[in-house]
C-alpha positions, 0 to 999 in steps of 0.5 A, a space after each residue: 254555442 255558436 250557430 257554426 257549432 251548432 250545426 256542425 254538431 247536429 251534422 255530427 250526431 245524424 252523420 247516420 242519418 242524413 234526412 234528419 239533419 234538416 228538420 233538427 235544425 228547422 226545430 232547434 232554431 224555432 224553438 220547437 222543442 217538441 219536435 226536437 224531441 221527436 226527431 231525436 226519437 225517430 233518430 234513436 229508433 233508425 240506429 242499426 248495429 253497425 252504427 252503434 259498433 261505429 260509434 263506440 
């Protein structure tokens, strides 16, 4: 995957949470993949009801 889809898919997936998007991509391109993990579970955890009814 490009850099271009890259970054325009992590902007997709954190479309909920925009503070985020940044330190996924600073983890992504470093390699980090522990922080990835991190962020993703942080992320899992501010997922409210209405932006899992908007998701589906």
């Amino acid at each position: 995957m490009d850099q271009y889809h890259l970054n325009r898919k992590i902007q997709e997936r954190l479309s909920f949470d925009f503070e985020l998007i940044k330190p996924m991509k600073k983890a992504v391109y470093s390699w980090n993949w522990d922080q990835v993990r991190v962020i993703l579970d942080t992320a899992e955890s501010r997922i409210t009801k209405e932006d899992q009814a908007g998701q589906e």
